[in-house]
C-alpha positions as CSV (number, residue, x, y, z in Angstrom):
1,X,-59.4,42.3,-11.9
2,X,-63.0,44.2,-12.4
3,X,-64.4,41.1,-10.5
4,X,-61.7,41.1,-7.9
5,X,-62.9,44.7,-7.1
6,X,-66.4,44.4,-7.3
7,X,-65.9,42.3,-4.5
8,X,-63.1,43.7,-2.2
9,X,-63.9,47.4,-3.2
10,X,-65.6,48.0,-0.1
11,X,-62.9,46.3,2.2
12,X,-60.2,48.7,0.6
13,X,-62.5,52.0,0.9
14,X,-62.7,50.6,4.9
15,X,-58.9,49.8,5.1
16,X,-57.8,53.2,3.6
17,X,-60.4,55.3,6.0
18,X,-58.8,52.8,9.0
19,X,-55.3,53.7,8.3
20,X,-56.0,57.4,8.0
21,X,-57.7,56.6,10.8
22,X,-54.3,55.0,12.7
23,X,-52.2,57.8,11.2
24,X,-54.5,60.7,12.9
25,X,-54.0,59.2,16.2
26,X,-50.1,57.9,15.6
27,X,-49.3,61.7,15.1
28,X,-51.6,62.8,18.0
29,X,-50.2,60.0,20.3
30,X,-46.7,60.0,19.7
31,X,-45.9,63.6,17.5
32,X,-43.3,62.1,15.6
33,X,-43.7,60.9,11.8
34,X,-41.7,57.9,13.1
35,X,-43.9,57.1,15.9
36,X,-47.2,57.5,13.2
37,X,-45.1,55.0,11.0
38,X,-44.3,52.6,13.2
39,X,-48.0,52.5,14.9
40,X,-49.1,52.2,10.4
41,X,-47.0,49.3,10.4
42,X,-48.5,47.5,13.4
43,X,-51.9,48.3,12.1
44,X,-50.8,46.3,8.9
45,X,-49.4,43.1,10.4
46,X,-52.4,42.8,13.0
47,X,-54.7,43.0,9.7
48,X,-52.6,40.3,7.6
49,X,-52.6,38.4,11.2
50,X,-56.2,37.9,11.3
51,X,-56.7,37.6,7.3
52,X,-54.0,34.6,7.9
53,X,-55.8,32.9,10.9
54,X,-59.5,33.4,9.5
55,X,-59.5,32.7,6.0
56,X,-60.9,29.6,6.8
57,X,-63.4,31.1,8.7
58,X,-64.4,32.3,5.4
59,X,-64.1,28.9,3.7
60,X,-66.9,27.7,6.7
61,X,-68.8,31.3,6.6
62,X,-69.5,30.1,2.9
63,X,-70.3,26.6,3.2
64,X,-73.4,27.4,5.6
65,X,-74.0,30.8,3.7
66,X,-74.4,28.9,0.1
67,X,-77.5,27.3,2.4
68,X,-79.4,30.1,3.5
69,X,-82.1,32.1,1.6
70,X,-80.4,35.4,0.0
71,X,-82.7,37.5,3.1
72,X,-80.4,35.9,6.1
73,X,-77.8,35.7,3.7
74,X,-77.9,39.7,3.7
75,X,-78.3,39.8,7.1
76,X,-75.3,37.9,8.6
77,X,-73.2,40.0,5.9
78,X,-74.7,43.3,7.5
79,X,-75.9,42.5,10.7
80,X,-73.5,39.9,11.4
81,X,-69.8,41.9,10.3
82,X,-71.0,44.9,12.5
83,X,-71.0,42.1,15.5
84,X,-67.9,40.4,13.9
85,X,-66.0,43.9,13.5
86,X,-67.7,46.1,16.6
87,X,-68.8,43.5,19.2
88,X,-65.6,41.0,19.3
89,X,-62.8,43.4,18.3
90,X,-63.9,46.1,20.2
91,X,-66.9,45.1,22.9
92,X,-65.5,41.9,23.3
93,X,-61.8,42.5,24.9
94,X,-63.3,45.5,27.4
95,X,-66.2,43.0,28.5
96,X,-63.3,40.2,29.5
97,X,-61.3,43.3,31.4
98,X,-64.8,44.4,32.5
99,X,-65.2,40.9,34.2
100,X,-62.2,39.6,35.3
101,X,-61.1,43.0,37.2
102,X,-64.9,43.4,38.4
103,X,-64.8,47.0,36.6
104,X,-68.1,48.8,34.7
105,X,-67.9,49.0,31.0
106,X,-66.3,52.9,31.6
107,X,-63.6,52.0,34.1
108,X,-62.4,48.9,31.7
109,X,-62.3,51.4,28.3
110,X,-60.8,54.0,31.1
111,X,-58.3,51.2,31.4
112,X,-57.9,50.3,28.4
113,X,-56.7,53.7,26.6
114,X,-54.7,54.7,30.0
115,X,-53.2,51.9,31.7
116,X,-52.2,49.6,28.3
117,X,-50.2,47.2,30.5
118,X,-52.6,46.4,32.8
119,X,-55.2,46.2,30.5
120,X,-53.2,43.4,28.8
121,X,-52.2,41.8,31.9
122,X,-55.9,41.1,32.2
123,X,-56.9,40.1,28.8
124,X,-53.8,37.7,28.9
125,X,-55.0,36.4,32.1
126,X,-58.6,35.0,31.0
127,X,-56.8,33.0,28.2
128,X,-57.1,29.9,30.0
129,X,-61.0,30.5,29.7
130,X,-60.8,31.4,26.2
131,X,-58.8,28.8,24.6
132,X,-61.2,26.0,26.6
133,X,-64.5,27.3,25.4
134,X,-63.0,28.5,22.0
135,X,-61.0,25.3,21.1
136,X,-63.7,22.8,22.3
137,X,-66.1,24.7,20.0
138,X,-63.8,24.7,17.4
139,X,-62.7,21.3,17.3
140,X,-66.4,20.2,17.3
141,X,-66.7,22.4,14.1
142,X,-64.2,20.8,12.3
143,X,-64.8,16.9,13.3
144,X,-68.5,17.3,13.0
145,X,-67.8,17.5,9.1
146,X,-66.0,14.5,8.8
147,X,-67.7,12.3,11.5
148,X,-70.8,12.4,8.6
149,X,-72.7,9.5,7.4
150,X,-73.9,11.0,4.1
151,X,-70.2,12.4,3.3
152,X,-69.0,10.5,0.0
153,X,-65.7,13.2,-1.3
154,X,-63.0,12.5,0.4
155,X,-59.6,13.9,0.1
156,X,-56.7,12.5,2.6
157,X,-58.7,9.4,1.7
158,X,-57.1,7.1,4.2
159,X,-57.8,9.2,7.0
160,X,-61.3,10.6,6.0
161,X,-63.0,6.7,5.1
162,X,-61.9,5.5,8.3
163,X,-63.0,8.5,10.0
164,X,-66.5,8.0,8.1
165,X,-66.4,4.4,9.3
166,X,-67.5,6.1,12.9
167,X,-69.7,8.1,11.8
168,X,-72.8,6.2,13.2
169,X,-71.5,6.4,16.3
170,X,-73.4,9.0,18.5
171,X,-71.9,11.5,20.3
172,X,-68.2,9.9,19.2
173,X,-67.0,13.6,18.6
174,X,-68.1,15.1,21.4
175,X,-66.1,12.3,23.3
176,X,-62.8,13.0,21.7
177,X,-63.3,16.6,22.1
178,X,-63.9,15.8,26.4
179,X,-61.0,13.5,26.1
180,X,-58.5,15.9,24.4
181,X,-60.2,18.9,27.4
182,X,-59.3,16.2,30.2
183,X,-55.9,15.2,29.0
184,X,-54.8,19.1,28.7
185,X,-56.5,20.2,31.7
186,X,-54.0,17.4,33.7
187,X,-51.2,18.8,32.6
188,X,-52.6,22.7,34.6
189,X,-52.5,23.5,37.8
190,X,-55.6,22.6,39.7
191,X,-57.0,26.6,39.7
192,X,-56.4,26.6,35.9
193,X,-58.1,23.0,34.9
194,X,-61.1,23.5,37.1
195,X,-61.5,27.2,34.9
196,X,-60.5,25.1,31.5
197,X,-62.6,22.3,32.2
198,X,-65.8,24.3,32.6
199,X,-64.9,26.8,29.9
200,X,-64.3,23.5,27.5
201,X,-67.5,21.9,28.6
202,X,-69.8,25.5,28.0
203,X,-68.0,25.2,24.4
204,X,-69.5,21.9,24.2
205,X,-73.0,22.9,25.3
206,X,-72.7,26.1,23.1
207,X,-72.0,24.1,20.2
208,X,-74.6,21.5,20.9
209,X,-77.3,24.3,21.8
210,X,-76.5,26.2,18.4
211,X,-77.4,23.3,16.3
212,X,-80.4,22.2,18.5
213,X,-81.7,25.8,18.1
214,X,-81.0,25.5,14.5
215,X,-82.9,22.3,14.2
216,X,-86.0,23.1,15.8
217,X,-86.0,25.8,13.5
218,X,-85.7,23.6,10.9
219,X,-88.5,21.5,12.1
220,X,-91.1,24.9,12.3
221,X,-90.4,26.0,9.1
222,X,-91.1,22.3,7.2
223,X,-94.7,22.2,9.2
224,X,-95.0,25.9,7.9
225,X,-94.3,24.5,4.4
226,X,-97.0,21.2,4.9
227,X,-99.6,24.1,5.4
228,X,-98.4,26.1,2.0
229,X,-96.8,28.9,3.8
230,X,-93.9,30.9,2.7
231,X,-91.2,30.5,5.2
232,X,-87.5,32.4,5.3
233,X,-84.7,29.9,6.8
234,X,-81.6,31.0,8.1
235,X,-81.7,32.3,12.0
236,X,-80.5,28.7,12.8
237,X,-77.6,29.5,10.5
238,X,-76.9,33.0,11.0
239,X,-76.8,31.9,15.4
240,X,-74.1,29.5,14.5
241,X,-71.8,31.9,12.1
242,X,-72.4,34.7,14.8
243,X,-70.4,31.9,17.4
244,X,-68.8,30.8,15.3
245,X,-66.9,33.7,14.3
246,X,-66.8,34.5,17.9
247,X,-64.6,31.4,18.0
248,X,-62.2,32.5,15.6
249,X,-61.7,36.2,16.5
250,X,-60.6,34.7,20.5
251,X,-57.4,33.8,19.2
252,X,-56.5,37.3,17.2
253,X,-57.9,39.4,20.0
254,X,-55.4,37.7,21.9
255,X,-52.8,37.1,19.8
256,X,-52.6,40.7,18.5
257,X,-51.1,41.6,22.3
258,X,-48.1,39.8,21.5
259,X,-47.6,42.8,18.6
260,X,-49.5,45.7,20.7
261,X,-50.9,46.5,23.8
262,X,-52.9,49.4,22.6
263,X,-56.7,49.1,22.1
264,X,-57.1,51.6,19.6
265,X,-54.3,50.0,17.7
266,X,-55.9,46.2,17.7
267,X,-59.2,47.2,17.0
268,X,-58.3,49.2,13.8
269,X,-55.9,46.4,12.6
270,X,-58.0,43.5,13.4
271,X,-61.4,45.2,12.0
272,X,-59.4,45.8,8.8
273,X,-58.8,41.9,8.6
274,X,-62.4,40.7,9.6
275,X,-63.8,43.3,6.5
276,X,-61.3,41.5,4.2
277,X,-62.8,37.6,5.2
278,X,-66.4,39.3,4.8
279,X,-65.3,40.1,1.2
280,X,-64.2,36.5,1.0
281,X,-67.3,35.2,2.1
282,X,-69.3,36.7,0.0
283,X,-66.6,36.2,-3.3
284,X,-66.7,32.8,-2.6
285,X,-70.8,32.5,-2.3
286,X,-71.2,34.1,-5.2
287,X,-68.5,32.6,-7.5
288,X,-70.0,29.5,-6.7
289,X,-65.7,28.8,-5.7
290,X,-66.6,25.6,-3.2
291,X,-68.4,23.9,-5.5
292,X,-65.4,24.5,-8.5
293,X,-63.0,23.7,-5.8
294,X,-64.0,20.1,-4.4
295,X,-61.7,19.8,-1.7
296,X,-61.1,23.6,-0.2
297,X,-63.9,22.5,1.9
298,X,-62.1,19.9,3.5
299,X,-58.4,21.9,3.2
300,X,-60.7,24.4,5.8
301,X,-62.1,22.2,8.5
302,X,-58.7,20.7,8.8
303,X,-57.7,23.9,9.5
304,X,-60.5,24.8,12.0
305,X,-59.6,21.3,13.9
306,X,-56.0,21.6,13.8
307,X,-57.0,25.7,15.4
308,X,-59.1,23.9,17.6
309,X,-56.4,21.8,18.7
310,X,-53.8,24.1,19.3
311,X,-56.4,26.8,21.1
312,X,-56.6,23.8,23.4
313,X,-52.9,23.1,23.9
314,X,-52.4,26.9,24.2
315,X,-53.9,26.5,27.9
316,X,-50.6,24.9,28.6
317,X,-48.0,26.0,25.9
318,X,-47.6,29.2,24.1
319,X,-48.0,28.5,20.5
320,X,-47.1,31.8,17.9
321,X,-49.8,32.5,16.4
322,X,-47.5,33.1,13.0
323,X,-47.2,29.1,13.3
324,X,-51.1,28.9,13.9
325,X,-51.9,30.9,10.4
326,X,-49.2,29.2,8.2
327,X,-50.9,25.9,9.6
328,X,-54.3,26.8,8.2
329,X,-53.4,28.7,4.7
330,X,-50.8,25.7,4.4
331,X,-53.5,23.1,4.8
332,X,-56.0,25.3,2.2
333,X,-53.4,25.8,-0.1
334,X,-52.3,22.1,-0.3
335,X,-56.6,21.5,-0.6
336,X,-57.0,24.0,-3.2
337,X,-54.0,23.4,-5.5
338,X,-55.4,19.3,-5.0
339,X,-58.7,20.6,-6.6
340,X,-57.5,22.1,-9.3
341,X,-55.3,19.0,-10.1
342,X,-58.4,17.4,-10.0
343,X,-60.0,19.5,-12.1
344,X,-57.2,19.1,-14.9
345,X,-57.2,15.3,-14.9
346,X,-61.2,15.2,-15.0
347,X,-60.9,17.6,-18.2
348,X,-58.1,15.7,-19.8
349,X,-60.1,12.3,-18.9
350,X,-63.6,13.6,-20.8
351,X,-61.4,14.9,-23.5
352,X,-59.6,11.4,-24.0
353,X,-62.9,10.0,-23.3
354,X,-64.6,11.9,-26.1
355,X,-61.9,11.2,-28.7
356,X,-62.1,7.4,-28.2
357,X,-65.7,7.6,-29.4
358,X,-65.0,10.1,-31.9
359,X,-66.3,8.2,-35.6
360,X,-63.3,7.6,-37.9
């Protein structure tokens, strides 16, 4: 328990100031005890919401993080949550009204505390955009892990080796991923696929651009190293978790309208959840958990593709976002509780292994 806390202590201190936060403005807003209840209680299930859809952001935020020198690894967990928490929960659904109704940054907050309905209207309107560039970034996330030469763990073998078996391919994921944009965008009308092709496509080329920024990094720093000089990795990294994320948080900005129409109300709900995955982050960094846990690696980019996926369908069909998180903690769940099986039988084997050639 004294471990748990060292950890999430500073995601409780934030939740508690939060939900005094949403009761202050419940009473204000509405006068009655019920109305400060009721807003409470929407505060809650938009922060379990986007705990339930992003813990395997967490799982991903951690594989890349493990990499990184403990300076950038500092940085995306200060830097980086104020973007995560501020700039998409906040920033981020005012700059889409901002846009799409051709309004200044003033007129869309303006909009957003006084006119709730048309505010959402608008927000709900750019989804086609969103799940295009968001999905086709996502999906590239998840099949870029198993579409790797050097990967040797598998666990839905079948599947995984004869993924693997492509692997030299170039460019194969990137042509499923424009395949699975074309099919969907057939199935919109022609207004909508033209704004979901090009929306997929920029997730593409953001995706693509991330990791060729990343690279050349890469490249600098091991010249810098040739000549003996100390070099600090990680912007590469940190770029990529920073869209990443971004990636994530489109589908519980939008999602959280289906619950609440109130900008106040979303932000403090879903910046309660993004805390709690930086706490996982970092409990899982430092607790060394991927590496004890073989498969929760693979349990998450499963996730992330089958998020991917259905960000994509979204453009078409409205999927509940309730279906969307049970998909992902179902799929981590199975691939942790498949780790620790594994972990028993490798125990038990080096403990029938030893006994064998224990002298009589």
């Amino acid at each position: 328990m004294a471990t748990l806390l060292r950890f999430y202590t500073f995601s409780l201190v934030f939740t508690a100031i939060c939900f005094a936060l949403g009761a202050w403005y419940g009473w204000v807003s509405t006068g009655t005890v019920a109305g400060m209840l009721s807003l409470l209680w929407i505060v809650f299930v938009l922060s379990i919401l986007e705990v339930s859809l992003s813990f395997d952001n967490a799982v991903v935020n951690a594989t890349v993080l493990r990499d990184m020198d403990q300076v950038w690894q500092r940085r995306f967990l200060t830097w980086g949550v104020l973007i995560a928490v501020f700039g998409m929960r906040i920033v981020f659904p005012i700059a889409i009204v901002a846009i799409a109704a051709n309004l200044g940054p003033l007129e869309a907050i303006n909009l957003s505390l006084n006119d709730p309905k048309q505010y959402e209207r608008i927000v709900s309107g750019a989804h086609i955009g969103i799940a295009g560039f968001g999905g086709a970034f996502l999906a590239m996330v998840g099949l870029t892990f198993f579409f790797d030469s050097d990967k040797d763990i598998h666990w839905i073998a079948g599947i995984e080796r004869a993924i693997n078996r492509f692997s030299t391919i170039p460019a194969v994921e990137i042509g499923l991923v424009l395949t699975l944009i074309y099919a969907v965008s057939t199935l919109l009308a022609p207004s909508e696929a033209l704004t979901f092709l090009t929306a997929g496509i920029l997730g593409l080329v953001t995706f693509i651009a991330v990791h060729a920024l990343g690279a050349l990094i890469e490249q600098s720093e091991a010249r810098k190293r040739a000549t003996g000089a100390v070099v600090r990795s990680g912007m590469g990294g940190f770029l990529y978790l920073e869209v990443l994320d971004a990636s994530f948080s489109f589908d519980g900005v939008i999602g959280a309208f289906a619950l609440s129409n109130n900008m106040i109300v979303i932000a403090l709900g879903l910046s309660v959840g993004a805390m709690f995955v930086r706490s996982m982050t970092i409990h899982l960094v430092r607790e060394g958990t991927l590496s004890q846990y073989r498969y929760l690696e693979h349990g998450a980019f499963w996730a992330i593709i089958a998020l991917g996926v259905i960000m994509l369908i979204s453009a078409r069909w409205h999927i509940p976002e309730t279906f969307t998180g049970l998909i992902g903690a179902t799929l981590i769940g199975i691939s942790l509780w498949w780790s620790i099986r594994h972990n028993r039988r490798a125990v038990s084997s080096d403990g029938m292994d030893a006994a064998a050639t224990r002298p009589d």
